[in-house]
N, C-alpha and C positions, 0 to 999 in steps of 0.2 A: 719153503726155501727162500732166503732171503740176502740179498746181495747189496754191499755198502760199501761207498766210496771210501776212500783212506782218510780223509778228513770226520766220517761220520755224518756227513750233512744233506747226504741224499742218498735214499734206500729203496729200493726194488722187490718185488716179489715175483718174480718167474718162473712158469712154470717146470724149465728143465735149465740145465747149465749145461752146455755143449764143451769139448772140448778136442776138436779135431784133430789130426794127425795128419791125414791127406788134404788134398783136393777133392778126390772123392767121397771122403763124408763129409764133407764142408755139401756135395751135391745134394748127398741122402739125405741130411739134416735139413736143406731148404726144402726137399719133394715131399717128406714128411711133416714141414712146418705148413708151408702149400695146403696141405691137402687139409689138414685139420686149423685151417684157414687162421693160424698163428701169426702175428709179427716177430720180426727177429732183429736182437740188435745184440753188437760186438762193443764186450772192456775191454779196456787195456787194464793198465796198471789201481787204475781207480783214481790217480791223480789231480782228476779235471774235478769242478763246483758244484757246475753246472748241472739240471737235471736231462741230461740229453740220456745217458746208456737205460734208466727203469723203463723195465716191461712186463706186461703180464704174459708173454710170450717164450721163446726162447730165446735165452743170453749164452754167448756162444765169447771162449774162451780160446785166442789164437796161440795161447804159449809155444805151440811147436814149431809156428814161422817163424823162424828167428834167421835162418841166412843171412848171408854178410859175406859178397863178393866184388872184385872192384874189375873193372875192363882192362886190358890188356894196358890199353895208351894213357890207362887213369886219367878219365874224365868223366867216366859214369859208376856208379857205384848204385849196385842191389841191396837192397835189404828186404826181410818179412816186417811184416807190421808190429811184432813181440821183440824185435831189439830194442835195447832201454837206450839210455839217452849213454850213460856210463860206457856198455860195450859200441856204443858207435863212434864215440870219441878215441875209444883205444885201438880202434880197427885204424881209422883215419889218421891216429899219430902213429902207428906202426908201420901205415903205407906213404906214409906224405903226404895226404889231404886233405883239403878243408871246405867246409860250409862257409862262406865267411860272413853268415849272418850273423854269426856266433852260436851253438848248439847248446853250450854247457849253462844250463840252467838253475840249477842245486838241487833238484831235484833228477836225481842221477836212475834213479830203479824206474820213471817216468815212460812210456812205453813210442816209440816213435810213428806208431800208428795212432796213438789219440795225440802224438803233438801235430801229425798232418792232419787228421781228420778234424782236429776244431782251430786250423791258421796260427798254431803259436809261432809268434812273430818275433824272436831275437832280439836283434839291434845292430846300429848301424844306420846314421842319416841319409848315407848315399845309396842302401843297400833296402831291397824288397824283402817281403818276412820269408822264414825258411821254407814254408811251404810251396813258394815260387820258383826254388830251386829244382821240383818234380820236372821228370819231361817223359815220365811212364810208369802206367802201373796196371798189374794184373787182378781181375778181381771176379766174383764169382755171384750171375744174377739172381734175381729173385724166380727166372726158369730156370737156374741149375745149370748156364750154359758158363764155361770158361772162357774170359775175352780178354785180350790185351789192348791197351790203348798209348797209345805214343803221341805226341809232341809234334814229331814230324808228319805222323799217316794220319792222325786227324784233327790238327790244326789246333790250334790257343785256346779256342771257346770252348771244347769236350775237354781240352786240359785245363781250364781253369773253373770250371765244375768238379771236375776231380781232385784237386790239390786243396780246394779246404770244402770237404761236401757231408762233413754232419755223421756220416756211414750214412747216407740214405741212399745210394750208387749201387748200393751190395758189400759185400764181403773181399776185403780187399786180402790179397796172398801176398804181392810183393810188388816193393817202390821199386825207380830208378830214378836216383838226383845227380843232376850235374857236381859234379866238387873241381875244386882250383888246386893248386900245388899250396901246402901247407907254407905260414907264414907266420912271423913272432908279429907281438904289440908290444912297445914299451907302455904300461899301466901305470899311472897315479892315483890313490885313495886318500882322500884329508876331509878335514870337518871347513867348513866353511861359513859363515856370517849366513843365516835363511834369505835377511832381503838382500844382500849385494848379491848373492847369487842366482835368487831371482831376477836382481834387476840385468845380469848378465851373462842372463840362461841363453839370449841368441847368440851370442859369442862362443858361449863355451858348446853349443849343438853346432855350430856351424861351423868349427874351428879346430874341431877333432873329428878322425873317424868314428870313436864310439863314444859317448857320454849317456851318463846316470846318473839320476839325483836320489836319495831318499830322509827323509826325514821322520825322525821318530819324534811325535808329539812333545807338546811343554818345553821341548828344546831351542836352543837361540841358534843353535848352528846345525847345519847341513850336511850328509855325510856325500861328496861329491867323487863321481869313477869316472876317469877318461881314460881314453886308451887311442894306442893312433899305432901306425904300421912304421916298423924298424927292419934293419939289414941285422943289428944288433944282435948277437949271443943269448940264447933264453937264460936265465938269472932263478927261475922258479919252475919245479917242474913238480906237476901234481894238481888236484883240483884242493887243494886244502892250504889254507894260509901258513905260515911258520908257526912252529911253537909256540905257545906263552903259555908257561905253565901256571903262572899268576889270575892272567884271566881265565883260563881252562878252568882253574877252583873254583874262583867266582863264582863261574856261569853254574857249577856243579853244587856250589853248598847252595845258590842264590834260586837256581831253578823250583824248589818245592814253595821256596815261600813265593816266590814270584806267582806262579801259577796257582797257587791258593788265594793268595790277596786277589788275582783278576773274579775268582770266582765270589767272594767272602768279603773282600774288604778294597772296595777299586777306589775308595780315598787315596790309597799309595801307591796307583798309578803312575802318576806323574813323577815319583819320586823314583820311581822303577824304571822310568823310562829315562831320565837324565843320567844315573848311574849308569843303565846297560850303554846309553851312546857314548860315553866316556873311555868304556871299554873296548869299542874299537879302536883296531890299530890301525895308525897310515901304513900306507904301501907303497913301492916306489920301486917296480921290478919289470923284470921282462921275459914272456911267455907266449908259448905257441897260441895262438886266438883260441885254440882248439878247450886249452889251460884257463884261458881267460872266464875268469867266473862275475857274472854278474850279483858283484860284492859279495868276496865270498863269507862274510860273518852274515851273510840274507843264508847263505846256503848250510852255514852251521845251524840257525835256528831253526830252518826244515827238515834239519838232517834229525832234529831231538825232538820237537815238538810239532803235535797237528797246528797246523795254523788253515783258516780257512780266506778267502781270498774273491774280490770282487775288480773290477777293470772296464773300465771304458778308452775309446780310444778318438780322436778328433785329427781335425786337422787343423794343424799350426798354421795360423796366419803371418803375413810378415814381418811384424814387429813382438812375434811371441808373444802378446799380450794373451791370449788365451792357455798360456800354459798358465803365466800367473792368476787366471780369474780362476784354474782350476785349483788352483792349490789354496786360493783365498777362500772359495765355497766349501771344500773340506777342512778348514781350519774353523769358519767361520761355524759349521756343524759340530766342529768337537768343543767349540766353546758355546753354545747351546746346550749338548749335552751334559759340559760340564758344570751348567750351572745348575743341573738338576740333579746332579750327586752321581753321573754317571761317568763311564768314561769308556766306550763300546770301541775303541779303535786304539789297541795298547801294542802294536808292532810297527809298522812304517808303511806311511802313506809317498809311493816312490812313481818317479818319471822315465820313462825308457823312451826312446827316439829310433823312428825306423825311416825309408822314403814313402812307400806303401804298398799293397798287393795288387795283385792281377787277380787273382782267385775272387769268383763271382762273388761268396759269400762272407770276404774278407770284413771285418772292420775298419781298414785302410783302403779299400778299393776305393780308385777315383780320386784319393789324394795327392798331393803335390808331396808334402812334407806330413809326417804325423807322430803323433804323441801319444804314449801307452801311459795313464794314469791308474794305480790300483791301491787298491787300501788291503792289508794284512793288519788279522789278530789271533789270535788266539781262541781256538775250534768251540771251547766252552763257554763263549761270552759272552755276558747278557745282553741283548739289545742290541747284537750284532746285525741282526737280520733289519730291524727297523729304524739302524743309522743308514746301513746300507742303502737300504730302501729312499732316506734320505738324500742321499748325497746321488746319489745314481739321479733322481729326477732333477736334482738341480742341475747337476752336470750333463744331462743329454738335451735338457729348455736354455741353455745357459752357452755351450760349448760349438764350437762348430763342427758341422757334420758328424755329430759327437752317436757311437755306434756300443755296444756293448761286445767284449771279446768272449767267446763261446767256450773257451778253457773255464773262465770264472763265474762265479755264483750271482749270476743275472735273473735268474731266479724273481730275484727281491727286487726286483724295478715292478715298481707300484702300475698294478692294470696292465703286465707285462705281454699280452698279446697286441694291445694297441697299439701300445709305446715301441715295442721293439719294432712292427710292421709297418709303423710310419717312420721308423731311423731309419731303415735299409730301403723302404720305397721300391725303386723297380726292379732291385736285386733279386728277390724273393721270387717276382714273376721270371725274370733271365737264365735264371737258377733252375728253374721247375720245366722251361721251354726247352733248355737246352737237355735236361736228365729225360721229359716225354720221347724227344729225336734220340736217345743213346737206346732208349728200350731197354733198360738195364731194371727197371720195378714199375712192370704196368700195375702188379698186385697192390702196390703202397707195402709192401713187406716192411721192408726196411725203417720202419718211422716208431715212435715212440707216441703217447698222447699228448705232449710237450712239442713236438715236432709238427703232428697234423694238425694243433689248433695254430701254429703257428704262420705254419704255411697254408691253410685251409685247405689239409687232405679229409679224408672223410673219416671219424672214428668208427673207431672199432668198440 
């Protein structure tokens, strides 16, 4: 039996595939895993990089949780862990409201249980990642007991163990996130000069509600998103940009060669990649945040093609110098690369801006201000794994308080139990203190091999 992420880049072999329907076999299923002294770990969507879901155990499939109901006075909103990113958005523009970390990702069938479970963090300078928005969630232990836990009845420190906790907590049935009254941005998308915009990357985060940068390799310009909050009339409704039927053909005759030459002939890389940034269109519209898509021609290429995907995340020091040293050590790696006839990073190397999390095992915990830095390519690339592997050590010796985000392919960080358990430091112990006191997996059920070397639980 063999189970593989949507990208292809991490595979499992478990012994059963669960797929519940109640709470109550959600119980059987742990008292039978118990007993034949199994670990258990829960997919989502298969979205994530990372090797967190393989088990030799049983992988347990929550599609039937999918609820989706909002509180009387619409300030809390339920959901099962099997709602995607797509139906949470349309619940939320149907009732009035919002996350306002921003939700809409482009990867829309994305499962919102693995975007809480591994801290995927939005955007927004002034705003914490979305998983800081939890203030409850119910979930099912490794004894088969049902327990709800709340924000209010037990305090920040059980909820911020629970809002980014890996699954190792249990089996979770259902969120409750705060949301605000639904709200428009006016958005701007343009190409921009790479160093002016570098040189005026603290302005442009500090200056807007929401800003994004990304840059597609060999390129001289910057494809730059801000967005900021209007009283304004939405202008764009939908997760998808306007028509062009021009570049729609493009992208369609252009795709087969494209994606052959990455495997076959990566000299026309670069030429591949100044054409596709060309192709983007500016934008200049206004749209519920809910619509707001982090660029959404990012969200056309994941809508067509696997791409796989790696992220580290730091904190921004005063003078944003550290955003540009990071963009200069993956630059400085792809001309490296390039001069050895490769070119292992052929989508865009992009910057996302958040404030930080609360959630123990966040990437941003603890920071003032911080920076989502990730590189995307293309799932069949050669040498992907060993630029990554590259650029990750530069960037975590290099960066400050520079962490790895747990959605992406962290994997590749060279000597990865060292390195990751000296970035996070006393998280790892905080994390583990506070999950011992919930008594929610005295077994170690919940953990993968990947998880207990990491956290030094005991193999199985």
């Amino acid at each position: 039996m063999i189970w593989q992420n949507w990208a292809g880049n991490v595979t499992g072999a478990p012994s059963a595939i669960e797929v519940p329907e109640t709470r109550e076999a959600i119980v059987a299923l742990i008292a039978r895993a118990r007993a034949a002294k199994q670990r258990v770990r829960v997919a989502g969507s298969g979205h994530s990089w990372g090797p967190l879901v393989p088990t030799d155990g049983v992988l347990v499939r929550m599609t039937q949780f999918a609820e989706l109901s909002l509180s009387a006075d619409k300030t809390i909103l339920t959901l099962g862990p099997a709602v995607t990113v797509d139906q949470l958005a349309a619940f939320m523009i149907e009732h009035g409201v919002c996350v306002p970390s921003s939700v809409g990702i482009g990867l829309g069938e994305a499962t919102m249980g693995g975007v809480f479970s591994t801290g995927c963090h939005g955007s927004g300078i002034a705003l914490p990642s979305v998983s800081d928005w939890i203030v409850g969630v119910e979930l099912v232990t490794s004894n088969g007991d049902v327990r709800e836990f709340s924000l209010k009845r037990d305090g920040a420190e059980v909820m911020n163990a629970l809002r980014l906790s890996l699954g190792m907590l249990g089996i979770v049935t259902r969120y409750h996130i705060q949301v605000q009254p639904m709200f428009n941005v006016h958005v701007v998308e343009s190409e921009a000069p790479v160093h002016e915009t570098l040189a005026g990357v603290k302005a442009l985060v500090l200056e807007n509600d929401y800003a994004e940068v990304s840059w597609m390799p060999f390129n001289d310009g910057i494809w730059v998103q801000k967005a900021n909050r209007t009283t304004r009339p939405a202008t764009r409704h939908g997760f998808t940009p306007p028509p062009n039927a021009f570049r729609d053909k493009l992208y369609e005759l252009g795709s087969a060669l494209a994606l052959d030459a990455i495997e076959t002939n990566p000299a026309l890389i670069p030429d591949i990649l100044r054409a596709s940034f060309q192709m983007l269109d500016p934008g200049d519209y206004v749209s519920s945040i809910t619509h707001y898509i982090h660029n959404a021609d990012y969200g056309f290429f994941l809508d067509r093609y696997k791409l796989i995907d790696t992220e580290v995340a730091f904190e921004i020091d005063e003078s944003f110098d550290a955003v540009r040293r990071a963009f200069a050590i993956a630059a400085r790696k792809i001309d490296e690369w390039k001069a050895r006839g490769q070119y292992p990073l052929n989508v865009t190397l992009g910057f996302r801006f958040i404030k930080n999390s609360d959630a123990l095992l966040s990437s941003c915990h603890g920071n003032q201000r911080s920076c989502l830095a990730e590189i995307f390519s293309y799932h069949k690339t050669p040498f992907f794994a060993e630029f990554a592997g590259e650029v990750f050590s530069a960037w975590l010796d290099e960066l400050p308080r520079a962490r790895v985000h747990w959605a992406k392919a962290f994997q590749y960080v060279p000597d990865m139990v060292t390195r990751l358990r000296a970035a996070f430091g006393r998280q790892f112990d905080d994390f583990l203190a506070v999950r011992e006191r919930m008594n929610v997996d005295p077994h170690d059920m919940f953990v993968n091999e990947t998880l207990a070397a990491l956290f030094g639980l005991p193999a199985r």
